[in-house]
C-alpha positions as MATLAB code, in Angstrom:
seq = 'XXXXXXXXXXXXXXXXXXXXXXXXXXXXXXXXXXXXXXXXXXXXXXXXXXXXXXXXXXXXXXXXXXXXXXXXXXXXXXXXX';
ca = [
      65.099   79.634  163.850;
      62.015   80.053  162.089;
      61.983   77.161  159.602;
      62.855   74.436  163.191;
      59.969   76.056  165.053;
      57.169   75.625  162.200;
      56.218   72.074  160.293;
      54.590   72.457  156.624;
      52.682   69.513  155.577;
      52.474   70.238  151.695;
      50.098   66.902  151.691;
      47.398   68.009  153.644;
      48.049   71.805  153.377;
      48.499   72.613  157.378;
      51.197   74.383  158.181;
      51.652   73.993  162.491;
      53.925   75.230  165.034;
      56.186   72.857  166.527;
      58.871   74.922  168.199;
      59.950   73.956  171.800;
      61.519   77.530  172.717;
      57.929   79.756  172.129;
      59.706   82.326  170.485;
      57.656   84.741  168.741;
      58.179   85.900  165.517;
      56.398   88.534  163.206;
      53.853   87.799  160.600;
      56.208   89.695  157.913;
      58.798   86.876  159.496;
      56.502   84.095  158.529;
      55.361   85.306  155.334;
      59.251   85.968  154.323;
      59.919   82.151  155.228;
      57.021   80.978  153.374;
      58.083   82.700  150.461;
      61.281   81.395  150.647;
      60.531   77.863  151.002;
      57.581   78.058  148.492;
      59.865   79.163  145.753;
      62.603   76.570  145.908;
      62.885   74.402  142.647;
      61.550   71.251  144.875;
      58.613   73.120  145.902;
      56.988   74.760  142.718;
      54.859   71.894  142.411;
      52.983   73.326  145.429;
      50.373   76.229  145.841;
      51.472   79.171  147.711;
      49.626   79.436  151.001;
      49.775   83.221  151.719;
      48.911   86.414  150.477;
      49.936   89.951  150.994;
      47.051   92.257  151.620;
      49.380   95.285  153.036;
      52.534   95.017  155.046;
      50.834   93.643  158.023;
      47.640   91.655  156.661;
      47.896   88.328  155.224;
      45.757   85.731  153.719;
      46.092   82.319  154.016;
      44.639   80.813  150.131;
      44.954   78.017  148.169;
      43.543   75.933  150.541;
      46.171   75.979  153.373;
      45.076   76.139  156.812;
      46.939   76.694  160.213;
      45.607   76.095  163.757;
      44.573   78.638  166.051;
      47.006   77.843  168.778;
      49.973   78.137  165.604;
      48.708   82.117  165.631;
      49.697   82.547  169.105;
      53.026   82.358  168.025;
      52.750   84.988  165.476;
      52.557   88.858  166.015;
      52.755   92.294  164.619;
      50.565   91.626  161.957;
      47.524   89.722  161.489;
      46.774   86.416  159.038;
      42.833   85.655  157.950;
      42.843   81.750  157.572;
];
């Protein structure tokens, strides 16, 4: 499950993965679960970290960062941090 495997830190803006089972998921994937945990009522306070360029190419804005080795579990798309 996506939202077990990767750790936001709204604090310092990272967002990492921390998933034991390497399962790979797709960039829409990601962005979808960002979405969805960026617009619950607890976390409006927060800049969104990603942006839609197209249906495959994302932007990472506002600040938010994400370490290389977080990417590798990402795929089908690409994300410009």
């Amino acid at each position: 499950m996506i939202a077990k495997d990767f750790k936001i830190d709204f604090d310092k803006k990272k967002i990492s993965y921390v998933g034991k089972n390497k399962k790979i998921y797709s960039v829409t994937e990601f962005y979808s679960f960002l979405q969805d945990i960026f617009d619950e009522p607890e976390n409006l306070q927060y800049e969104i970290p990603i942006l839609a360029k197209s249906k495959k190419e994302y932007l990472f804005i506002n600040g938010w960062t994400m370490d290389k080795k977080s990417l590798r579990y990402l795929k089908k798309g690409t994300i410009t941090i």
